[in-house]
C-alpha atoms as a printed R data frame, in Angstrom:
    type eleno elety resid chain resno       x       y       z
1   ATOM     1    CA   UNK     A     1 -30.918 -19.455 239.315
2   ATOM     2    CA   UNK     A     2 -30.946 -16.866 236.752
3   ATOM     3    CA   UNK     A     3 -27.556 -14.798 237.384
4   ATOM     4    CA   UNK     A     4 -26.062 -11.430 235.888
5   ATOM     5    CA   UNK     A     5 -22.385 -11.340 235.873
6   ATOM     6    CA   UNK     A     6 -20.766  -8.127 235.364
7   ATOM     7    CA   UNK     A     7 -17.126  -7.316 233.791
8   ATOM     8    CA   UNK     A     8 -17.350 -10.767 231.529
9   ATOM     9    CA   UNK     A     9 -14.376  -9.645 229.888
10  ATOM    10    CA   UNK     A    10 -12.670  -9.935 233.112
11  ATOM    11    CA   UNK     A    11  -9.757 -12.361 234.993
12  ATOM    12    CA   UNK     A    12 -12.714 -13.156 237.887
13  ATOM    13    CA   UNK     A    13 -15.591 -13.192 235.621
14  ATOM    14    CA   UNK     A    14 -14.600 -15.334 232.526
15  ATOM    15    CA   UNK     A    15 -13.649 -17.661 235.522
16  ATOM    16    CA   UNK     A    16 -16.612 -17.720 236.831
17  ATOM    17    CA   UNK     A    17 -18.788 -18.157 232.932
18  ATOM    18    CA   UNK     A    18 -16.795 -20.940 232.136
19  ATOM    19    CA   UNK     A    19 -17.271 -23.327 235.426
20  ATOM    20    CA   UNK     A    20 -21.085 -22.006 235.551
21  ATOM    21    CA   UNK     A    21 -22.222 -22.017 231.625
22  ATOM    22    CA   UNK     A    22 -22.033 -25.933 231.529
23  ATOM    23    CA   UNK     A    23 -24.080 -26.370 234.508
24  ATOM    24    CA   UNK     A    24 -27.607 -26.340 234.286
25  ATOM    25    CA   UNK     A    25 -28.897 -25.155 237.549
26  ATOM    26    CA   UNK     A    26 -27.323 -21.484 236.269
27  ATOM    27    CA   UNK     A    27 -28.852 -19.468 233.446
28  ATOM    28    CA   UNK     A    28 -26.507 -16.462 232.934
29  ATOM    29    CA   UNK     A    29 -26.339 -13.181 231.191
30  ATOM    30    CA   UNK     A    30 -23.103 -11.758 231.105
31  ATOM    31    CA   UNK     A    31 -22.796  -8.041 231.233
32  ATOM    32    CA   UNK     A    32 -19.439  -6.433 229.153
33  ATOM    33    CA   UNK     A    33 -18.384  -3.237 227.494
34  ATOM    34    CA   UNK     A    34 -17.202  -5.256 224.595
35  ATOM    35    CA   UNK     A    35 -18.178  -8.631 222.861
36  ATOM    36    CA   UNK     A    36 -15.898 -11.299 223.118
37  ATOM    37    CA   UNK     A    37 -15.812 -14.607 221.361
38  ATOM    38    CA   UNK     A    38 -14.396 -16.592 223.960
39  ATOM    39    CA   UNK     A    39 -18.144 -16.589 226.085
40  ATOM    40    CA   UNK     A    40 -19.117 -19.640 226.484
41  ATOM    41    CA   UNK     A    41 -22.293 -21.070 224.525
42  ATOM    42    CA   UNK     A    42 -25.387 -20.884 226.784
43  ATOM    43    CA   UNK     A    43 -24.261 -17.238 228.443
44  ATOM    44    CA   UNK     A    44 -26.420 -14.252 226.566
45  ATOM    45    CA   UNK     A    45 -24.848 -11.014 226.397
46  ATOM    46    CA   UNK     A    46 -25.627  -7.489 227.203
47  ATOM    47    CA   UNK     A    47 -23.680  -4.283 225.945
48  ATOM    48    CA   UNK     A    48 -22.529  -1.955 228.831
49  ATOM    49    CA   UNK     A    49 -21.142   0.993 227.539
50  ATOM    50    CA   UNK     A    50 -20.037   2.949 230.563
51  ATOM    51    CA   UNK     A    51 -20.456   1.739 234.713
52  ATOM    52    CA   UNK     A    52 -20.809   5.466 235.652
53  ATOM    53    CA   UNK     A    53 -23.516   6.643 237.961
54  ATOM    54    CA   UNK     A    54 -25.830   6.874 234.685
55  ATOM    55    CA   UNK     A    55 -25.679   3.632 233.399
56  ATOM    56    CA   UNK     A    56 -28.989   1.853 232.504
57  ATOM    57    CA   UNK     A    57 -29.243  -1.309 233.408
58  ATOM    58    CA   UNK     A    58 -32.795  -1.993 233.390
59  ATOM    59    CA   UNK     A    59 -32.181  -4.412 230.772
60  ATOM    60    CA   UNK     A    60 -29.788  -6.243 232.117
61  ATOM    61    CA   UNK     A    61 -31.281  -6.497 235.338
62  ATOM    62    CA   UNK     A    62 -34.580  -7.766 234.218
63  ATOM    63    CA   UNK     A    63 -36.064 -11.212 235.527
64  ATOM    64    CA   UNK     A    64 -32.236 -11.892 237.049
65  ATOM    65    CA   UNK     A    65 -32.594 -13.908 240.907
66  ATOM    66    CA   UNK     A    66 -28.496 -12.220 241.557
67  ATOM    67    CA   UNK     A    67 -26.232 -10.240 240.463
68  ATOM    68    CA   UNK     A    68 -22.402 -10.807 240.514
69  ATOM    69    CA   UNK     A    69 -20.380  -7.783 240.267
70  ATOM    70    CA   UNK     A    70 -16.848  -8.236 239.397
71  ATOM    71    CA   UNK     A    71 -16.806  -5.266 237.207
72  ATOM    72    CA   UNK     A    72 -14.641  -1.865 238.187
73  ATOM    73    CA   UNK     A    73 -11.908   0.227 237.348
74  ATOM    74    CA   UNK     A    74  -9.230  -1.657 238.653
75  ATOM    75    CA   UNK     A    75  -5.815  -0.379 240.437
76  ATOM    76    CA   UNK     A    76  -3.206  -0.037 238.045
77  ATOM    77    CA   UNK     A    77   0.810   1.232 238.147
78  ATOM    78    CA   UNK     A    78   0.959   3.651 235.564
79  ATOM    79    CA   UNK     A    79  -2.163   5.905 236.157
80  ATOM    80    CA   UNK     A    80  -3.474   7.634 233.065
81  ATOM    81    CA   UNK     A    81  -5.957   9.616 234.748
82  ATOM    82    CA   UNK     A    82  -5.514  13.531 236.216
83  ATOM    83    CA   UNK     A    83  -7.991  12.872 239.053
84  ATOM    84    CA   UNK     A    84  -7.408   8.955 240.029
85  ATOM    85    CA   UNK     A    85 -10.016   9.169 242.595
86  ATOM    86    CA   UNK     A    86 -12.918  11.160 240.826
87  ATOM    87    CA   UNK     A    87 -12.627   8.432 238.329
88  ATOM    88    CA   UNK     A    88 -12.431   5.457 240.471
89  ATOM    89    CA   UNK     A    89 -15.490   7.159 242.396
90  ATOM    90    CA   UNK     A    90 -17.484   7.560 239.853
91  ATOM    91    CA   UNK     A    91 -16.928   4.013 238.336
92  ATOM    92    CA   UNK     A    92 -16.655   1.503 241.765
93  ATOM    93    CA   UNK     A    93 -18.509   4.223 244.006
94  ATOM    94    CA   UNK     A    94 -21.204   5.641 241.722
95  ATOM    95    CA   UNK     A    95 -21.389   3.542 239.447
96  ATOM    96    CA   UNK     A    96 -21.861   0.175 241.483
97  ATOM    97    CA   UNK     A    97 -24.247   2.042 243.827
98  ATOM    98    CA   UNK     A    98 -26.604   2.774 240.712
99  ATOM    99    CA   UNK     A    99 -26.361  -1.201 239.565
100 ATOM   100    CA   UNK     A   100 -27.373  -2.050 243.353
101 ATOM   101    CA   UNK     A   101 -30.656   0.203 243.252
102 ATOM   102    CA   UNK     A   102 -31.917  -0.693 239.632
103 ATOM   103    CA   UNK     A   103 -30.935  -3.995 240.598
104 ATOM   104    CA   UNK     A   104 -33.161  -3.697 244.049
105 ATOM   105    CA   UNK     A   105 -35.882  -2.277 241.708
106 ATOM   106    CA   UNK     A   106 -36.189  -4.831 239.903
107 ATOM   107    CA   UNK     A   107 -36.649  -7.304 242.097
108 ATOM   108    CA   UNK     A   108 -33.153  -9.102 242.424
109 ATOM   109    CA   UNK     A   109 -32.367 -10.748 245.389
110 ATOM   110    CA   UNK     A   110 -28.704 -10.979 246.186
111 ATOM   111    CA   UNK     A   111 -25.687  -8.751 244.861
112 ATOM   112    CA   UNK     A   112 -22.644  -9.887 245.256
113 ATOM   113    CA   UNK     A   113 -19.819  -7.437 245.267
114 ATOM   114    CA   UNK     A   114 -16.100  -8.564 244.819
115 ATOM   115    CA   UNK     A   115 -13.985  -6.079 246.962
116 ATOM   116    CA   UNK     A   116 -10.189  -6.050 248.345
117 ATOM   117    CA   UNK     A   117  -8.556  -6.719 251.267
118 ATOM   118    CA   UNK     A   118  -7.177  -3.369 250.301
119 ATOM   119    CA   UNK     A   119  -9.988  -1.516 252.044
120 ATOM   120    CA   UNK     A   120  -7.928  -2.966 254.967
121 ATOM   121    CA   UNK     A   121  -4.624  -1.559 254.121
122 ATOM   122    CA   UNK     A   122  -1.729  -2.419 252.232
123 ATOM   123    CA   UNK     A   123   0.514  -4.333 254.508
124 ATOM   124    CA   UNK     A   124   0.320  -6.286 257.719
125 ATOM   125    CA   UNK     A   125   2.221  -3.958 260.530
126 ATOM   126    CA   UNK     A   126   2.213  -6.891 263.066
127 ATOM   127    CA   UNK     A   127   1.546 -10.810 262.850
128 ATOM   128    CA   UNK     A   128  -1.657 -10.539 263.005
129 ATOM   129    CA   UNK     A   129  -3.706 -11.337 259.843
130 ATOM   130    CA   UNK     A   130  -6.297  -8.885 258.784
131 ATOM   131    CA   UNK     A   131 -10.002  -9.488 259.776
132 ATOM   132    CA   UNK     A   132 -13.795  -8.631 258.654
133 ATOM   133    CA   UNK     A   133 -13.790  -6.397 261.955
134 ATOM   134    CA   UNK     A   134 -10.569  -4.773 261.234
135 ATOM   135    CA   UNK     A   135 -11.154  -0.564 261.412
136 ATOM   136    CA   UNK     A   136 -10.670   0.013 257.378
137 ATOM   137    CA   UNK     A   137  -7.716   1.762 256.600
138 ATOM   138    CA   UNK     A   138  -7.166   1.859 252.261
139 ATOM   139    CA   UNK     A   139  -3.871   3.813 251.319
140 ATOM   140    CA   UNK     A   140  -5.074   4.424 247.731
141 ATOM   141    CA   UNK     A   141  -7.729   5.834 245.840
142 ATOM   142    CA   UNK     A   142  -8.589   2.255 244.497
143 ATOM   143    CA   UNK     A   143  -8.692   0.545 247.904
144 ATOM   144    CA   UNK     A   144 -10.857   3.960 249.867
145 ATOM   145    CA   UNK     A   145 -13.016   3.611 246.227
146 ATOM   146    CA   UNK     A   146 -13.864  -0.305 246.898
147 ATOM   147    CA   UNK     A   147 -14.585   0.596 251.090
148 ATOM   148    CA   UNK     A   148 -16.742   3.103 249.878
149 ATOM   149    CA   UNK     A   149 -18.825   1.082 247.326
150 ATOM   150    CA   UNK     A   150 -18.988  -1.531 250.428
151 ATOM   151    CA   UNK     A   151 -20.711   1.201 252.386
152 ATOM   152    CA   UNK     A   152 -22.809   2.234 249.462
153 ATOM   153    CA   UNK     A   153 -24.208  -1.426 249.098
154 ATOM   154    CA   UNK     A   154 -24.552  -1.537 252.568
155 ATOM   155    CA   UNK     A   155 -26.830   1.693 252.280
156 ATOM   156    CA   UNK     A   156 -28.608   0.636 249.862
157 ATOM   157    CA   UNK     A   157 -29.509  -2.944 251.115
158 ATOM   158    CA   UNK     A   158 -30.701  -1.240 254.216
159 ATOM   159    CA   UNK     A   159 -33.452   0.339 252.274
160 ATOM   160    CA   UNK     A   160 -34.174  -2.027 250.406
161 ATOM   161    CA   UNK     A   161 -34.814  -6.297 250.187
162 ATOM   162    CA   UNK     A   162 -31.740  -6.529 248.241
163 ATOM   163    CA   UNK     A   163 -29.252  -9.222 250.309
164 ATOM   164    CA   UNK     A   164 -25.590  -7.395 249.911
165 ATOM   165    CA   UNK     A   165 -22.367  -9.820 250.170
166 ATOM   166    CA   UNK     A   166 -18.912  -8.598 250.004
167 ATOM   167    CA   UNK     A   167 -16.433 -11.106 249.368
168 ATOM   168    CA   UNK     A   168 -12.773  -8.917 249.623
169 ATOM   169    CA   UNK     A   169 -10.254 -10.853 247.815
170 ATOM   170    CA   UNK     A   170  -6.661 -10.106 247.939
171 ATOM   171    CA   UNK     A   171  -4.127 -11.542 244.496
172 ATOM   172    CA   UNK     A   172  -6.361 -14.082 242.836
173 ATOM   173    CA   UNK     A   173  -3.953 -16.266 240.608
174 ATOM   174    CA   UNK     A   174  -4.724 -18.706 238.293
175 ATOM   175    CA   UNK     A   175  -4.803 -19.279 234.079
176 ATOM   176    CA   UNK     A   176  -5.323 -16.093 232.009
177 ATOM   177    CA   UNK     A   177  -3.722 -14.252 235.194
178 ATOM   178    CA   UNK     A   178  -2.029 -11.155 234.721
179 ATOM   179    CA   UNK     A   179   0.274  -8.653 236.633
180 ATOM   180    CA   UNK     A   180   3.455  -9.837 238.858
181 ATOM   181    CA   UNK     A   181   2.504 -13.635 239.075
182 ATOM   182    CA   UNK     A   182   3.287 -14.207 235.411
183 ATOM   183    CA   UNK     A   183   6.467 -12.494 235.669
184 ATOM   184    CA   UNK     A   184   7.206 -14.721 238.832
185 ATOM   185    CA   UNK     A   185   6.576 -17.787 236.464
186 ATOM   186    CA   UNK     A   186   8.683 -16.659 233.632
187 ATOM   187    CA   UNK     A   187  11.312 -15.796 236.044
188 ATOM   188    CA   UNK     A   188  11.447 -19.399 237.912
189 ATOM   189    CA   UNK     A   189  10.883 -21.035 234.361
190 ATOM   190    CA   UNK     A   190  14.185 -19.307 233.079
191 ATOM   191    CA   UNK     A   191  15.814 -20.678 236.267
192 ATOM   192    CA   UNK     A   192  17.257 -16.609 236.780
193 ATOM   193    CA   UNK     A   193  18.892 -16.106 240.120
194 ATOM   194    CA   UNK     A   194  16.073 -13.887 242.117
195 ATOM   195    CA   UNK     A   195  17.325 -12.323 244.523
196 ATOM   196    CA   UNK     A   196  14.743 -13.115 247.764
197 ATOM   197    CA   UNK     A   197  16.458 -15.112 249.714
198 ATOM   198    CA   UNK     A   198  16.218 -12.623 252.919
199 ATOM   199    CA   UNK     A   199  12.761 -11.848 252.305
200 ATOM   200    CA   UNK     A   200  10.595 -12.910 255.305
201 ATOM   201    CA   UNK     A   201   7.151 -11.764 254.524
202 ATOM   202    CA   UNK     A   202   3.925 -13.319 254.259
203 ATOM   203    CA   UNK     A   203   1.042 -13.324 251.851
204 ATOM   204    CA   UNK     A   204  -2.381 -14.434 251.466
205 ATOM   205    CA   UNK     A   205  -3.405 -15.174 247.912
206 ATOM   206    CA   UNK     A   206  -6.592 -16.333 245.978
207 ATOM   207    CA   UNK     A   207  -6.639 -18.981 243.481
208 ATOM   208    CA   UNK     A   208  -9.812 -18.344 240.566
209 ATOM   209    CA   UNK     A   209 -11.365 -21.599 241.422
210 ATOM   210    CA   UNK     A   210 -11.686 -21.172 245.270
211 ATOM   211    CA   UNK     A   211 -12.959 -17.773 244.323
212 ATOM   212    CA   UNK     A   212 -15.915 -19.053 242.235
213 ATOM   213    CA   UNK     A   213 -16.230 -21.719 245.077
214 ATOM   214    CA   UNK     A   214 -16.834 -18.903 247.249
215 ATOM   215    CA   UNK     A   215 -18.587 -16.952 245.131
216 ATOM   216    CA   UNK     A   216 -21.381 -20.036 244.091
217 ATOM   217    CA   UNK     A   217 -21.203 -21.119 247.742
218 ATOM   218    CA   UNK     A   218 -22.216 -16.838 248.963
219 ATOM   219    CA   UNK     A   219 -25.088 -16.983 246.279
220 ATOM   220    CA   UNK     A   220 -27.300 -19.469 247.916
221 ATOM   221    CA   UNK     A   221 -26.225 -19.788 251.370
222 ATOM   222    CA   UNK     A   222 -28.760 -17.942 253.451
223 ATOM   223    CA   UNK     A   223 -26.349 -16.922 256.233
224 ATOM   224    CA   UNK     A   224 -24.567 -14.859 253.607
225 ATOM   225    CA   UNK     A   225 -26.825 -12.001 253.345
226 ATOM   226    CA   UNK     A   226 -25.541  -8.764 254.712
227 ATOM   227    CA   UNK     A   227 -22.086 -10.296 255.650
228 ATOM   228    CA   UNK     A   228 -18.618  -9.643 254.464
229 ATOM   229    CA   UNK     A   229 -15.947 -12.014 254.305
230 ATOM   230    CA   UNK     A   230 -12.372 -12.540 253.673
231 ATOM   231    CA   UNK     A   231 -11.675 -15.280 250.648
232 ATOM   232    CA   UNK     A   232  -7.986 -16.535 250.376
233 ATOM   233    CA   UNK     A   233  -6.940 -19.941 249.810
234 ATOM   234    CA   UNK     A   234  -5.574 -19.994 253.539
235 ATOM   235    CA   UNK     A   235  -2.031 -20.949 253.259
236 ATOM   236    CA   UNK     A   236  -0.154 -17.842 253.670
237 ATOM   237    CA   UNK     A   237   3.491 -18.128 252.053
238 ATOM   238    CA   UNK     A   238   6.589 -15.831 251.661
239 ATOM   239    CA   UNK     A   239   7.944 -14.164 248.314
240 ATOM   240    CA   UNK     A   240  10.787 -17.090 248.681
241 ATOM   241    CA   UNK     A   241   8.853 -19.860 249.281
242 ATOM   242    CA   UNK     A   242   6.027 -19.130 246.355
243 ATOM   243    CA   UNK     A   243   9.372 -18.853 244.072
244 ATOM   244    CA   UNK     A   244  10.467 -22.615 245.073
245 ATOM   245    CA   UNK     A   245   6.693 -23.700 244.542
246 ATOM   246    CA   UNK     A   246   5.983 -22.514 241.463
247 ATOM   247    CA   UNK     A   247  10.008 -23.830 240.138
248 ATOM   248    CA   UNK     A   248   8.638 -26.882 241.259
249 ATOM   249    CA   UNK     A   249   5.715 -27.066 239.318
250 ATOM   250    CA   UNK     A   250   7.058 -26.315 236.753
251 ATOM   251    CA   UNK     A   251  10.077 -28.692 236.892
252 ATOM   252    CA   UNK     A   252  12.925 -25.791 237.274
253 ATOM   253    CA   UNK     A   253  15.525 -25.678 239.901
254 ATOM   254    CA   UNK     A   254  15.421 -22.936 242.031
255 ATOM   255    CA   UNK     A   255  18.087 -19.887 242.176
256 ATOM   256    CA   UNK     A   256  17.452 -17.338 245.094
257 ATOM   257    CA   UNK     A   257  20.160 -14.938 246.453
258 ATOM   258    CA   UNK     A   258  20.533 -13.621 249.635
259 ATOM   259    CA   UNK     A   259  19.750  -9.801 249.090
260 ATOM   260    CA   UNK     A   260  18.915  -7.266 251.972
261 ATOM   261    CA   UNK     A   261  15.682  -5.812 251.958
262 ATOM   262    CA   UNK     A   262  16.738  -2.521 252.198
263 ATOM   263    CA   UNK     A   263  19.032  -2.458 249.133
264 ATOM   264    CA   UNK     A   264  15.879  -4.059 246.730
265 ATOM   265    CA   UNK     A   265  13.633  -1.793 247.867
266 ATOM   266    CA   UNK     A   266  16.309   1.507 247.389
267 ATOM   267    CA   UNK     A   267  16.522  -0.179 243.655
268 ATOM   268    CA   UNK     A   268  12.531  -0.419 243.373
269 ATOM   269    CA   UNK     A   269  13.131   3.579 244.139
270 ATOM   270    CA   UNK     A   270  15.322   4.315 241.263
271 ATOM   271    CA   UNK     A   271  13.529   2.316 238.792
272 ATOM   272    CA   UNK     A   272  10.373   3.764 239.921
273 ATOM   273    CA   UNK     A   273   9.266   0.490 240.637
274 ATOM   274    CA   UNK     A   274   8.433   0.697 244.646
275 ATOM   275    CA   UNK     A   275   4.864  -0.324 244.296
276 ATOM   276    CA   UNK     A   276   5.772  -3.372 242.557
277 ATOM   277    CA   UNK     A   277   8.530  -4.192 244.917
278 ATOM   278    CA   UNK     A   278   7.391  -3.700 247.914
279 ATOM   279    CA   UNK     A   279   4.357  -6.590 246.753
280 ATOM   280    CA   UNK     A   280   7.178  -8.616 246.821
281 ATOM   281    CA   UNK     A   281   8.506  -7.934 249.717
282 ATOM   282    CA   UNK     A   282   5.496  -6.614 252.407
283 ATOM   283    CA   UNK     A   283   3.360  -8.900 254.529
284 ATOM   284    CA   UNK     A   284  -0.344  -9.123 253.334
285 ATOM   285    CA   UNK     A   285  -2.072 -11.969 255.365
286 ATOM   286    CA   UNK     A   286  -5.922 -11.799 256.308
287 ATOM   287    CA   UNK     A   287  -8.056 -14.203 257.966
288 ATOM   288    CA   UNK     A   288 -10.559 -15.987 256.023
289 ATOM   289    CA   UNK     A   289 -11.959 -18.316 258.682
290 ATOM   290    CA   UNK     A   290 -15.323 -16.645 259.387
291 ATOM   291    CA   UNK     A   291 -16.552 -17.660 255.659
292 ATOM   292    CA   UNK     A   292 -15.510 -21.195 256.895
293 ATOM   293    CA   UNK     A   293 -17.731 -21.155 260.641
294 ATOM   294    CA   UNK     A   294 -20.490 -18.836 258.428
295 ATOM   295    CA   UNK     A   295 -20.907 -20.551 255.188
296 ATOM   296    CA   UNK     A   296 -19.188 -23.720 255.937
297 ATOM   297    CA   UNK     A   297 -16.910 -22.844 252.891
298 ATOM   298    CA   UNK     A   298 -13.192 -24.281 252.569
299 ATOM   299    CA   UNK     A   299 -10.769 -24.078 249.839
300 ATOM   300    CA   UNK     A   300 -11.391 -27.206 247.461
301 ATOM   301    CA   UNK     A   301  -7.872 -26.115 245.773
302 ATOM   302    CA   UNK     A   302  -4.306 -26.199 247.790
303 ATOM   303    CA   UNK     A   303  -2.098 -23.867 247.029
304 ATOM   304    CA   UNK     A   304  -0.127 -26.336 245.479
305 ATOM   305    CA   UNK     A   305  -2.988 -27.670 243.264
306 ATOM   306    CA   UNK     A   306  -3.485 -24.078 242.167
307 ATOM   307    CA   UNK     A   307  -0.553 -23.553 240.672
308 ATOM   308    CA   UNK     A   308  -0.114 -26.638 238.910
309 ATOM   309    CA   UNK     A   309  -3.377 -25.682 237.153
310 ATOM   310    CA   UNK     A   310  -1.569 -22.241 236.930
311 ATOM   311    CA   UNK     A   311   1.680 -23.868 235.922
312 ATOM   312    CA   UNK     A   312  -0.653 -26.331 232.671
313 ATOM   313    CA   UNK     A   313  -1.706 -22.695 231.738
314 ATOM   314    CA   UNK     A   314   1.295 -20.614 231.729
315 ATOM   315    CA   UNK     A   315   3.127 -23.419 229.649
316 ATOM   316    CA   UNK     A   316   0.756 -23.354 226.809
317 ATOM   317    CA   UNK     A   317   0.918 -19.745 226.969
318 ATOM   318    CA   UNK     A   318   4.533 -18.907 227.489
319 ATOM   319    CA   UNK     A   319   4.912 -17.418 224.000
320 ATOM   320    CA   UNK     A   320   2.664 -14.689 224.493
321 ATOM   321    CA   UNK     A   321   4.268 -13.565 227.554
322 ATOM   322    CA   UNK     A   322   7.274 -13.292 226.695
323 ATOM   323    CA   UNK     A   323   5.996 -11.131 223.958
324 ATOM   324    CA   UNK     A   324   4.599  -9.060 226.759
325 ATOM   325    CA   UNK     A   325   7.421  -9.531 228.885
């Protein structure tokens, strides 16, 4: 199957060259904005140098059975830009609309889009976990940007033979990770008292292998065309309880402190931190059984096993972060 893989330079995407570029049933092009000398040997590169609306990927596109877009402007805490959501429209709306149709044009025949389970919101309101059939409800210009690409895909796909799949992932975590996880693991490595002990929440997360499990799995399945689905490793956990797994991977005792809510999330306030906090301390759970009954997808990686790989990573790489840090 000759594959496209867009945003190479990515967490998702270099994930997904390395388990693919030693197997020979893949031939793969890799689409970035930048050449790297970490891709693999048997991936050939393309130059992107925008994913705007105008964007020519004729090239690219050319002789490829799929594509797998991973590519995007991604949700970040410090936004740079004046108007967040022109820009994310024009790069995940837009832009991934025009990759579908040149894409369609040239004859591909699945496109595989890697959303968010933040086109369903940003926190569970009641026990129940978020669905495919959930009303959408995105409370940021990067979620409403992703829902909207879905329904450009979906438009597209329509008029076209191009077979759509959305796969909406919530944290993926795994080596080369960035954002709060590694601060979790340098945190629980320095055995620091945390203070989460109150915190009763409950989160879905992702680890990078089950999402290129999912991913290879949603190429070639024929009962994935058209469909979306929720991808999560399917063991919901709490802010407290991920702390005391990932000490114990990593061989650290575990130091939590009985906080209230209420007072961490007044100090997320004054540090201008409340995004960030409230991750920690919010309930984000979605259901990801209908890829199972669908595809006849499960997890191949526990939770546990996930961040033990994690855990190998982050040791071999602790320098760098707490360069970062």
């Amino acid at each position: 199957m000759k594959v496209l893989v867009t945003g190479a330079s990515g967490f998702v995407a270099g994930a997904v060259l390395s388990r693919w570029a030693p197997n020979p049933q893949y031939q793969i092009k890799a689409a970035l904005r930048r050449k790297r000398s970490e891709i693999p040997h048997r991936v050939s590169l393309v130059e992107i140098d925008d994913l705007g609306p105008k964007t020519d990927w004729k090239a690219a596109v050319s002789g490829m059975d799929a594509v797998v877009h991973t590519a995007g402007r991604v949700h970040v805490m410090n936004e740079p830009a004046s108007d967040p959501l022109g820009e994310f429209r024009r790069v995940n709306v837009e832009g991934t609309w025009n990759l579908a149709c040149q894409a369609a044009a040239a004859g591909v025949r699945r496109f595989i889009y890697i959303s968010s389970v933040k086109v369903n919101g940003e926190e569970n309101f009641s026990e129940q976990p978020f669905t495919e059939t959930d009303r959408p409800n995105p409370q940021d210009a990067y979620g409403l940007s992703k829902w909207e690409a879905e329904q450009a895909l979906m438009k597209v796909s329509g008029e076209t033979k191009l077979e759509v799949v959305i796969l909406r992932f919530p944290l993926v975590y795994g080596p080369r990770m960035k954002g709060n996880m590694p601060r979790l693991f340098w945190l629980a490595d320095r055995g620091l008292p945390l203070p989460f002990q109150r915190v009763r929440n409950r989160r879905s997360l992702l680890y990078v292998g089950n999402a290129v499990s999912a991913i290879s799995k949603s190429l070639s399945h024929p009962n994935a065309a058209g469909a979306t689905f929720m991808v999560s490793d399917g063991e919901p956990v709490s802010t407290p309880e991920l702390i005391r797994r990932i000490a114990s991977v990593l061989n650290r005792p575990v130091r939590l402190i009985p906080f209230p809510p209420s007072v961490l999330r007044s100090a997320g306030r004054l540090i201008r931190r409340s995004e960030e906090v409230n991750r920690l301390l919010d309930s984000l759970i979605m259901d990801s059984s209908k890829i199972g009954r669908v595809l006849n997808w499960n997890p191949p990686y526990t939770l546990n096993q996930g961040l033990k790989e994690t855990a190998n990573w982050y040791k071999n790489e602790i320098g760098e972060y707490e360069t970062h840090l």
